[in-house]
N, C-alpha and C positions, 0 to 999 in steps of 0.2 A: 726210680730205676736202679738207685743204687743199689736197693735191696735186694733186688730179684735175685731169685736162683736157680734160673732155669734160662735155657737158648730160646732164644727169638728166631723167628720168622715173618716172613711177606711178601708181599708183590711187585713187580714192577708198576703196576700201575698206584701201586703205592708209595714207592719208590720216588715216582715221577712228582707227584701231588705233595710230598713230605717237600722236597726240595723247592718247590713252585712255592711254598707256603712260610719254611725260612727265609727264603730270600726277599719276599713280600715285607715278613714281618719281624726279622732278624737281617741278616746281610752274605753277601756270599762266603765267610769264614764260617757260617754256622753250617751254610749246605756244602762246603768242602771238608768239615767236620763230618758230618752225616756220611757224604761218598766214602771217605778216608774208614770209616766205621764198616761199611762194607767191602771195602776192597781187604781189610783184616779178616773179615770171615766174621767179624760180630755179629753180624743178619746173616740168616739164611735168607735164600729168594727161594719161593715156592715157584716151581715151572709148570706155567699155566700153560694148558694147550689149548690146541682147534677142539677137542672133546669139550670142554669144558664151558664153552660158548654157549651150549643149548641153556644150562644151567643159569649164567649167572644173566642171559635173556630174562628168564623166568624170573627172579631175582629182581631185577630194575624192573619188571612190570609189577608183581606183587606189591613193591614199594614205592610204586611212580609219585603217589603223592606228596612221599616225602621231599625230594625222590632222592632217589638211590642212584650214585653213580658208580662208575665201573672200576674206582678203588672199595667204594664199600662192597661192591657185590663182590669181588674178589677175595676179601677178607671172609667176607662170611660161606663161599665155595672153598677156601681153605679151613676154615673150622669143621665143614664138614667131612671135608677129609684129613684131618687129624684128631677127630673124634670128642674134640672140647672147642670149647669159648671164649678161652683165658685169651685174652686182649688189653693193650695197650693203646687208649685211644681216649683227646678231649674230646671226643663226639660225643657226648654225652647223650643228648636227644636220640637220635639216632641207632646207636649200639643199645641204647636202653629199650628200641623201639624194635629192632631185628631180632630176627629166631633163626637157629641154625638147626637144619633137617625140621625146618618148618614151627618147631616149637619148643626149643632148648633157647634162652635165653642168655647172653653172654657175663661174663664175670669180666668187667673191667677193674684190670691191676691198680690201673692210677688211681683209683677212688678208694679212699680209705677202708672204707666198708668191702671194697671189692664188688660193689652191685650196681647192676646200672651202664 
């Protein structure tokens, strides 16, 4: 992440899961890191609305198998409304396994290669 040179964005219900997930498996200094991260403005939060429901429906059925919950489908209704991929995520299976606007593939940052 050090690298990057570009702003970040995301969701609240990524928000929520990021936090749920440090604390799991780090401690609560890591998810008052992470808050403290957003209350500077480091994250954008995309503001998801009632519009946007129909979509990331569609979304968690297409992917039920995997499945797909309602941070991933979130992410990937925001890629498509900012018109790329580029993503920041261990999900590896997953993001490797989603398409945005049904068949655009994402470009994960964390992976050296950038694929997947």
């Amino acid at each position: 992440m050090s690298q990057l040179d570009e702003s970040l964005i995301t969701t609240w219900p990524v928000i929520t899961e990021t936090c749920y997930l440090l604390g799991k498996h780090l401690d609560v200094r890591s998810q008052l890191r992470f808050v403290k991260a957003l209350e500077e403005d480091y994250i954008a939060i995309f503001d998801l609305q009632f519009k946007h429901l129909p979509r990331i429906q569609q979304l968690m059925q297409k992917y039920a198998d995997l499945p797909m919950d309602l941070a991933d489908a979130s992410l990937v209704l925001l890629a498509e409304e900012l018109g790329h991929g580029r993503i920041l995520s261990t999900d590896r299976r997953d993001f490797g396994t989603y398409r945005w606007k049904n068949h655009h593939p994402f470009e994960n940052l964390l992976l050296a290669d950038g694929n997947g």
